[in-house]
KOLNU-373679 format. One record per residue (C-alpha): x, y, z. Coordinates in Angstrom, 3 decimals. Example, Ala and Ser with C-alpha at 12.3 -4.5 7.8 and 13.67 -1.06 7.14 Angstrom:
<sites>
@X=12.300 | Y=-4.500 | Z=7.800
@X=13.670 | Y=-1.060 | Z=7.140
</sites>
This chain:
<sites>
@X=0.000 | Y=0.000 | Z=0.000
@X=1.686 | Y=3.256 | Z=-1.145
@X=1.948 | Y=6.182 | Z=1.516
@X=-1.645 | Y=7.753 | Z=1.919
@X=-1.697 | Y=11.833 | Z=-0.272
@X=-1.978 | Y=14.671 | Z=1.061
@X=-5.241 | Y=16.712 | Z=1.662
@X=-6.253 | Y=18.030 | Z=-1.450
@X=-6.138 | Y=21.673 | Z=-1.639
@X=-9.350 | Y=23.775 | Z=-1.172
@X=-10.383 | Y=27.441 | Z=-1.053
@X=-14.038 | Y=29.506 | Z=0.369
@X=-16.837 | Y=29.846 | Z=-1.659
@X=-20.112 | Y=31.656 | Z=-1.311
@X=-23.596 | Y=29.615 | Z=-2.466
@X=-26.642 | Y=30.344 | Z=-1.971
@X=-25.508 | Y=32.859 | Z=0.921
@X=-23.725 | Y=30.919 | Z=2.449
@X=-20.030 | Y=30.608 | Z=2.244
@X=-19.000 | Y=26.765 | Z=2.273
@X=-14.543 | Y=25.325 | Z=1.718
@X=-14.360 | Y=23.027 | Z=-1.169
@X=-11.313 | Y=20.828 | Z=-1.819
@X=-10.627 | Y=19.885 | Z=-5.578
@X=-8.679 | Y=17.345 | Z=-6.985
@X=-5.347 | Y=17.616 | Z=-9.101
@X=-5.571 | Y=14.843 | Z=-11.604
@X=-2.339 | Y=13.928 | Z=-13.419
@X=-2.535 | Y=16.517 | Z=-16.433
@X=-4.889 | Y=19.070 | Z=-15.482
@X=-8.538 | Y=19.182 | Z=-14.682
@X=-9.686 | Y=18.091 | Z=-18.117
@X=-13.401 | Y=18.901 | Z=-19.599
@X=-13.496 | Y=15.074 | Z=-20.059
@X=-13.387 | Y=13.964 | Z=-16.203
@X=-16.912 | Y=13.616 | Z=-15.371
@X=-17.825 | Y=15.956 | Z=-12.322
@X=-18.227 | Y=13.921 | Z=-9.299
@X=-19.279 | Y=16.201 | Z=-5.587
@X=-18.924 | Y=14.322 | Z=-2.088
@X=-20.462 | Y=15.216 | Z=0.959
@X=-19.097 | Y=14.271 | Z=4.662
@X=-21.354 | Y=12.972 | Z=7.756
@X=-21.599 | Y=14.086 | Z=10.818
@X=-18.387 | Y=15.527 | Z=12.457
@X=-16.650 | Y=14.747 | Z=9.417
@X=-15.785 | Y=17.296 | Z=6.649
@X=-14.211 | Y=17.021 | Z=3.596
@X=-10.516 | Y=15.525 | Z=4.147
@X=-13.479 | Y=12.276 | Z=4.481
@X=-12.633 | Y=11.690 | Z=0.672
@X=-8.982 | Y=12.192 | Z=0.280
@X=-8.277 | Y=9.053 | Z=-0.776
@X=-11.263 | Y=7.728 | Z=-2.637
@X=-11.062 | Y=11.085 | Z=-4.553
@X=-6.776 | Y=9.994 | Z=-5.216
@X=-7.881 | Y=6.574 | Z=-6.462
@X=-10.793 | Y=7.918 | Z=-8.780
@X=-9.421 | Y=11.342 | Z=-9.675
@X=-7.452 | Y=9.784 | Z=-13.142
@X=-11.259 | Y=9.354 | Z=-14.082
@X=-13.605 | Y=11.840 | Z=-12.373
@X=-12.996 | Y=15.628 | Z=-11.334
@X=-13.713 | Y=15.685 | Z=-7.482
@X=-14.941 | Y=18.455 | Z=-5.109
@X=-15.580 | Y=17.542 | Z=-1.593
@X=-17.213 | Y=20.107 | Z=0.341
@X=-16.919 | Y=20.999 | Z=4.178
@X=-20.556 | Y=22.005 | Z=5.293
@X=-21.471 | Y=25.243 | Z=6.914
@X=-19.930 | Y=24.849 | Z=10.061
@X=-17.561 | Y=21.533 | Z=9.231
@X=-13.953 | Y=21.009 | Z=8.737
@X=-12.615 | Y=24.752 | Z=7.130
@X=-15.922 | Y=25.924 | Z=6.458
@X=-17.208 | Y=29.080 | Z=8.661
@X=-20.717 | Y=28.645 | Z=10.492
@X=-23.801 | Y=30.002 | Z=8.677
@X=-24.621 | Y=33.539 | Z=9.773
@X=-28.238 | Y=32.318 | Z=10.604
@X=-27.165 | Y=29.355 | Z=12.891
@X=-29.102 | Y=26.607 | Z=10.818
@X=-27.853 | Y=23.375 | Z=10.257
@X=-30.693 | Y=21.375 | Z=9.590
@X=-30.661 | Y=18.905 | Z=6.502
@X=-32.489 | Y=21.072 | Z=4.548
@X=-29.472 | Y=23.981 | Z=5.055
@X=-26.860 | Y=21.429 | Z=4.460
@X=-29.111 | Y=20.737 | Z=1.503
@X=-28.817 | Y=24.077 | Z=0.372
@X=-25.082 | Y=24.333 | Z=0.450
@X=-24.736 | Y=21.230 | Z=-1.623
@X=-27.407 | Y=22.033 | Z=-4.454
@X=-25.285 | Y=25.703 | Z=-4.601
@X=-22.310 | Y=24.145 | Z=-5.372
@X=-23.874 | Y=21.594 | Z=-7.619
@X=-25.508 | Y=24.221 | Z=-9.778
@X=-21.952 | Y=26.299 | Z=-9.693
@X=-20.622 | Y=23.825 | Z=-11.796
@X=-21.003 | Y=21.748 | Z=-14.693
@X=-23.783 | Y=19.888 | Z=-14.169
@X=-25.595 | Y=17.365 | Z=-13.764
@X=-22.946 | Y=15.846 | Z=-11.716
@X=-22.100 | Y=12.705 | Z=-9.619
@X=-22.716 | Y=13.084 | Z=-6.200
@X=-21.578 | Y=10.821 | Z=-3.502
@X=-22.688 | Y=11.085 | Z=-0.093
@X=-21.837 | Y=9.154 | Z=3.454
@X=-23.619 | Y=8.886 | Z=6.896
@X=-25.410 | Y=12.637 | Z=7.191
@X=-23.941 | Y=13.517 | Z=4.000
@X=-25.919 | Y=10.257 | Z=2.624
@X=-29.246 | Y=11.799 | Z=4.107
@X=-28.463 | Y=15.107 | Z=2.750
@X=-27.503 | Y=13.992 | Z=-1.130
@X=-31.154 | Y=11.969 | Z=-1.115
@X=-32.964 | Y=15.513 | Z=-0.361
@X=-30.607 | Y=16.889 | Z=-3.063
@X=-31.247 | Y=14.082 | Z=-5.873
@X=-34.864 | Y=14.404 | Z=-5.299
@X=-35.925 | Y=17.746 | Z=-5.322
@X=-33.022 | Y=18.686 | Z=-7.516
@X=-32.652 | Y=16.291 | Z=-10.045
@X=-31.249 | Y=17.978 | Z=-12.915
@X=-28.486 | Y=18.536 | Z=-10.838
@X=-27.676 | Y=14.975 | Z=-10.445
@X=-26.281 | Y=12.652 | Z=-13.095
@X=-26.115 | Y=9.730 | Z=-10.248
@X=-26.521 | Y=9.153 | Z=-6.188
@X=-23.756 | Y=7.478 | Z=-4.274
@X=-24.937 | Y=6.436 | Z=-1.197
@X=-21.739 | Y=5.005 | Z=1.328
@X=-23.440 | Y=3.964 | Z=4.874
@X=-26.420 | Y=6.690 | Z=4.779
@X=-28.412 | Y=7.831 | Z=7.629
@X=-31.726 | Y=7.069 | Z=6.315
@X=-34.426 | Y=6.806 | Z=9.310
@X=-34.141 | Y=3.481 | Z=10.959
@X=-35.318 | Y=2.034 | Z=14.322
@X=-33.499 | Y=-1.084 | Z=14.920
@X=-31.828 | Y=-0.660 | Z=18.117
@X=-28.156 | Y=0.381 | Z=17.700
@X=-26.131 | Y=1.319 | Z=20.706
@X=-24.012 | Y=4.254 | Z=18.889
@X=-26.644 | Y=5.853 | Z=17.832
@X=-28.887 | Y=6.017 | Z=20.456
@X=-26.010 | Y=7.173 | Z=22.479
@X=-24.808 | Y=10.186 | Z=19.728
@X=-29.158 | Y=11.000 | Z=19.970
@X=-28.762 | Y=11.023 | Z=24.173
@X=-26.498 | Y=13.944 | Z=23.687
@X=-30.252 | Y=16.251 | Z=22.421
@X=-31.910 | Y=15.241 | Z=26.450
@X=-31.958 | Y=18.987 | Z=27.990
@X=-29.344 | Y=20.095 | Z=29.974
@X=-28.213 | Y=16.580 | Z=30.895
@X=-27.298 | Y=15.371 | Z=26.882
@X=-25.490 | Y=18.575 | Z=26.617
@X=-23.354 | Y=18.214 | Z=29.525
@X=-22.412 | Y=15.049 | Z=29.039
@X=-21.330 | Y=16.150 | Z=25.504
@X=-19.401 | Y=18.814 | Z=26.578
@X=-17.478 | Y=16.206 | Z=29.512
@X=-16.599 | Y=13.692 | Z=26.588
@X=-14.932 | Y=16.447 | Z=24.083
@X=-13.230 | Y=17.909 | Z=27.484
@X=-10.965 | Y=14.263 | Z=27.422
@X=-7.511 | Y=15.030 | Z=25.169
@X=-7.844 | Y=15.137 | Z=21.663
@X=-5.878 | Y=11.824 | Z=21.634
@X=-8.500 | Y=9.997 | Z=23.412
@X=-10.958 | Y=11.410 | Z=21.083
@X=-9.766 | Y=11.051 | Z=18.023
@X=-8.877 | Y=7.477 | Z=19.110
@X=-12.733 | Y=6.971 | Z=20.059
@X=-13.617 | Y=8.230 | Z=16.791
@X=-11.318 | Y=5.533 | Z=15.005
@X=-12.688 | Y=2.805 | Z=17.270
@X=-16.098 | Y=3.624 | Z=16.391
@X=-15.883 | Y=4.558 | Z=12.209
@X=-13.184 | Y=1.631 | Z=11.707
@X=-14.057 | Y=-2.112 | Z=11.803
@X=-9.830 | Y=-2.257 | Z=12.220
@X=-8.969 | Y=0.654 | Z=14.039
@X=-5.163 | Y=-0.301 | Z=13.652
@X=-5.188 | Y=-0.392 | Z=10.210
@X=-5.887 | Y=3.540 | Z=10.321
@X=-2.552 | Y=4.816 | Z=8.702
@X=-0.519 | Y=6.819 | Z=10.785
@X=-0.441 | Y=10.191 | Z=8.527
@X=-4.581 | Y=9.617 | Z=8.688
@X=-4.470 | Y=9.727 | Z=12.713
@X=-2.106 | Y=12.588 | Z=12.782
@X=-4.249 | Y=14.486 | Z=9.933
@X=-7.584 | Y=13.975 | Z=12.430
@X=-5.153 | Y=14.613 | Z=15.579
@X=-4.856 | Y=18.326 | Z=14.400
@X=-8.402 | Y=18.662 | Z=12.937
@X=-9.464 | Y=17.672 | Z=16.261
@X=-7.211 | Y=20.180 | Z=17.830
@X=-8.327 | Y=22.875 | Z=15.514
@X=-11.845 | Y=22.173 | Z=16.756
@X=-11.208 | Y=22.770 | Z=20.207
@X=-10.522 | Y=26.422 | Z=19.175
@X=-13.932 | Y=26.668 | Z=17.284
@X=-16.614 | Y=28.389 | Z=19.077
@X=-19.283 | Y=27.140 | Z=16.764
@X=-17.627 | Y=23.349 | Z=16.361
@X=-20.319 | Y=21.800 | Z=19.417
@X=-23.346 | Y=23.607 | Z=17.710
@X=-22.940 | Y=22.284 | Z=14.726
@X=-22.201 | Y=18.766 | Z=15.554
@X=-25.140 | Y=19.039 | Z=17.890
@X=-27.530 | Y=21.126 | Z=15.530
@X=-26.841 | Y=18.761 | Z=12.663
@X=-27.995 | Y=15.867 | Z=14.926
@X=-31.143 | Y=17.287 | Z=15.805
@X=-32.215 | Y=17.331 | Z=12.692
@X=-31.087 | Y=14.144 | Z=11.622
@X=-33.238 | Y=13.158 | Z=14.470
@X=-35.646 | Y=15.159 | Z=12.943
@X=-35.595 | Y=13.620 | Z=9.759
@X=-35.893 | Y=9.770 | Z=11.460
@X=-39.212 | Y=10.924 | Z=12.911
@X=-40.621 | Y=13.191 | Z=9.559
@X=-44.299 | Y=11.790 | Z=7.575
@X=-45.270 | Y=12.904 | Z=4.231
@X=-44.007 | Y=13.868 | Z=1.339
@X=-40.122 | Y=14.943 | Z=2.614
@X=-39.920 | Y=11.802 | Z=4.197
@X=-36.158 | Y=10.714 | Z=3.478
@X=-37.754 | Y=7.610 | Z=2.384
@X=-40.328 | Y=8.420 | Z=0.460
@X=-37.905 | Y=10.913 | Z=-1.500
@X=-35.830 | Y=7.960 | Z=-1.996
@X=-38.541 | Y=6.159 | Z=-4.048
@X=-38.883 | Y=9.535 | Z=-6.469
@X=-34.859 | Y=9.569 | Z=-7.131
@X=-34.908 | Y=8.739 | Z=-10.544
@X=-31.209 | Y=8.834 | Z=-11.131
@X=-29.097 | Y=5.442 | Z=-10.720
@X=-28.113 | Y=4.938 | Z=-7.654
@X=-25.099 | Y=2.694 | Z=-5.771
@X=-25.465 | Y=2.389 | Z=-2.355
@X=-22.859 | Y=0.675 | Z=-0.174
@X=-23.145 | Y=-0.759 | Z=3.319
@X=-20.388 | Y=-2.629 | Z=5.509
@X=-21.420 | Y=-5.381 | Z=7.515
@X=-19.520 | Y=-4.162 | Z=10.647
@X=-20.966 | Y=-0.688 | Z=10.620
@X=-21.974 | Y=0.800 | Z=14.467
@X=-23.860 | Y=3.372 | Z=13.128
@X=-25.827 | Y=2.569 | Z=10.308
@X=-27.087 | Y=-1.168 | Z=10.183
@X=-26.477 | Y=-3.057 | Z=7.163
@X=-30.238 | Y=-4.754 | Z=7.299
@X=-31.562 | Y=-1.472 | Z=6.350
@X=-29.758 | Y=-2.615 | Z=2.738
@X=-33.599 | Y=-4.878 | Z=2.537
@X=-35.499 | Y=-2.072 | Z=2.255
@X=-33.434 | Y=0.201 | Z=0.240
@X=-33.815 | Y=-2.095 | Z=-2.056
@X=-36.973 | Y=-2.178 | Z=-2.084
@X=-37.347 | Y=1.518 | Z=-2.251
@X=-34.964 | Y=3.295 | Z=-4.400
@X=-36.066 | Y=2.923 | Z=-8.093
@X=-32.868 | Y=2.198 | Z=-10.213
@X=-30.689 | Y=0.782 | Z=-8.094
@X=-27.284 | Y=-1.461 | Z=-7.208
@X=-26.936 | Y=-2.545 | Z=-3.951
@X=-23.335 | Y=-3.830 | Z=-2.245
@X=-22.585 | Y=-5.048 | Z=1.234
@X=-18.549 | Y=-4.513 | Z=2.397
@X=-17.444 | Y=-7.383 | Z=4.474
@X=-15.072 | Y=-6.140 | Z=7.280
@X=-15.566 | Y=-3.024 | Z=6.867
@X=-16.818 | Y=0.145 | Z=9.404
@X=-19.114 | Y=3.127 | Z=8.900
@X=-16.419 | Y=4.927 | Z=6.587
@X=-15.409 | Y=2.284 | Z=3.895
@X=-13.957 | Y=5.568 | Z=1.819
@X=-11.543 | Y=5.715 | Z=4.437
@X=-11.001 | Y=2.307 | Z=5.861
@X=-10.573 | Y=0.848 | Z=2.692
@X=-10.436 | Y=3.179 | Z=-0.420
@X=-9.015 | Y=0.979 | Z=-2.986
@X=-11.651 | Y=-1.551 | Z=-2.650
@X=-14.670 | Y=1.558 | Z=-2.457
@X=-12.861 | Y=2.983 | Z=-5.651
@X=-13.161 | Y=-0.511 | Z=-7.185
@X=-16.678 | Y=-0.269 | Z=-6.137
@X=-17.990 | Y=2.977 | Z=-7.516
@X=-15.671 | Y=3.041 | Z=-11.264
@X=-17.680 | Y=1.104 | Z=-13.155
@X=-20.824 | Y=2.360 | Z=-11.714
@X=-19.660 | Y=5.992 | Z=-12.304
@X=-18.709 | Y=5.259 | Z=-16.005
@X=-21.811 | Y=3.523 | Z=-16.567
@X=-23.823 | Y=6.906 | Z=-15.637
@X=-21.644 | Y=8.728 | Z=-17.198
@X=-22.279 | Y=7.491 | Z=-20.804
@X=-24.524 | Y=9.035 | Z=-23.044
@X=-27.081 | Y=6.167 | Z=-22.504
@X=-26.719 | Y=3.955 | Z=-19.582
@X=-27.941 | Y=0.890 | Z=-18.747
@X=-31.598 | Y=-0.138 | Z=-18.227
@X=-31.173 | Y=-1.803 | Z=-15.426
@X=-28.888 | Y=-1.821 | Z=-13.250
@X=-29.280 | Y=-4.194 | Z=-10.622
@X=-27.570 | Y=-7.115 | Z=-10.321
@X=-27.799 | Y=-10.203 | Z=-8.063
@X=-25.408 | Y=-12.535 | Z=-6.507
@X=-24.701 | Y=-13.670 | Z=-2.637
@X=-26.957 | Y=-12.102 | Z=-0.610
@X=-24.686 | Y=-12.849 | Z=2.713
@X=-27.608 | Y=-13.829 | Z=5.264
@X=-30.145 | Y=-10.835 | Z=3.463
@X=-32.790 | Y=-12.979 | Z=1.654
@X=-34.661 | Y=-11.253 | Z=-0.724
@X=-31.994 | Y=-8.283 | Z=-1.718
@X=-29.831 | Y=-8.701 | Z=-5.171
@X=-26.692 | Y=-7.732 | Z=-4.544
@X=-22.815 | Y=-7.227 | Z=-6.288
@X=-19.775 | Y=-9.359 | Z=-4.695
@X=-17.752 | Y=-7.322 | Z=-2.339
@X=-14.592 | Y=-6.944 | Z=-4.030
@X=-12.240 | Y=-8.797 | Z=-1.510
</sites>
């Protein structure tokens, strides 16, 4: 395995009023006309450095932008303090339509959540949806979870938040690791360092606790939403194809929930990672890059295929058709 890149490098934009950092990729070359456009967006207490690598083993192919959202990673809170979905939402479709378009866009944990709102009530801004763990509403019991929701209890959730980010950033960013990585130890050392100093960085951010905490209440939100905005019932208008990827030793998003996305998103592949955590992008980039090329050139051509699901071992979830993980 060849030393992890650097962070690519980024710069502010304003969109839609709101000023957001986007990192770019440097292919080999130049940024042709002939990469396709491809946009990822981070999850919750991530931000864009998410997607270094996946963005270094795709970049040859596709032209990536990975955006910190309002209040994430480089990016400067919004002036109105809102970091619901739909705001998050907002940032996204901005920089979408500031570019060629329509464009891939690629989306994990929150960020999942928030591309699905994008693809469906912008869809000519979207040329396909790539889902990587998402946080689409789900109820079966799941300890992480419930615990990152416990932190939204009045005064005591708060508190208890603001006791676990007083412990060193070590211990923190070791947590995190724990938690995102089915292999914690694999983590390369530059990776830990990188979040080591992001971490520190975020200890001098006033805003950095609101919007961790602001973006999860309305993620909770969003579990508990009826009618038309569902999450899920804008999944089954997303018209676009769609890859979405789950790993079968994920803490935060459970990989049964694969069953009913299935069953719910329209045009559709569907691939479960074998040990692999909540950020396969990161755990294990090479195989997610292996993952999303062919799907990405397949929506990129003029005329794609009709259909695009295909079935093979469903690994213990009867009734859902379903690519090999690449080993």
């Amino acid at each position: 395995m060849p030393d992890p890149i650097a962070p690519w490098p980024g710069g502010l934009r304003r969109l839609g009023g709101r000023t957001v950092h986007v990192r770019t990729d440097a292919a080999p070359g130049g940024c042709g006309a002939d990469r396709p456009r491809t946009v990822y967006v981070h999850g919750l207490a991530g931000s864009s450095t998410n997607w270094t690598d996946l963005m270094g083993e795709l970049c040859p192919e596709f032209a990536g932008e990975a955006v910190d959202l309002p209040g994430f990673g480089l990016s400067p809170p919004p002036a109105d303090g809102d970091y619901s979905i739909d705001a998050h939402a907002a940032a996204v479709t901005g920089l979408l339509a500031a570019g060629d378009h329509p464009a891939h866009l690629v989306g994990n944990s929150m960020g999942g959540a928030v591309a699905v709102r994008v693809a469906a009530e912008a869809p000519d801004l979207v040329r396909s949806l790539t889902l990587i763990s998402p946080a689409l509403p789900d109820l079966w019991p799941r300890r992480v979870p419930y615990q990152m929701a416990g932190a939204l209890v009045p005064v005591l959730g708060p508190a208890v938040y603001t006791r676990l980010q007083s412990r060193p950033a070590e211990a923190r960013v070791r947590a995190t690791f724990g938690a995102t990585f089915h292999d914690p130890d694999a983590a390369p050392a530059q990776r830990v360092r990188e979040a080591l100093e992001a971490e520190r960085a975020r200890e001098e951010q006033g805003h950095a606790q609101e919007a961790v905490l602001g973006s999860l209440r309305s993620l909770v939100t969003e579990y508990v939403r009826r009618g038309p905005r569902s999450l899920w019932r804008q999944a089954a208008g997303v018209r676009c194809p769609t890859l979405l990827v789950y790993a079968f030793e994920d803490r935060f998003v459970n990989p049964r929930v694969a069953r009913r996305a299935a069953r719910t998103f329209p045009d559709r592949r569907i691939v479960l990672m074998p040990r692999t955590g909540h950020l396969p992008m990161m755990e294990h980039p090479r195989r997610t890059a292996r993952l999303l090329r062919p799907f990405l050139r397949e929506a990129s051509a003029p005329a794609g295929p009709a259909d695009r699901v295909t079935g093979i071992a469903d690994h213990g979830l009867p009734g859902v058709g379903m690519p090999n993980p690449t080993p």
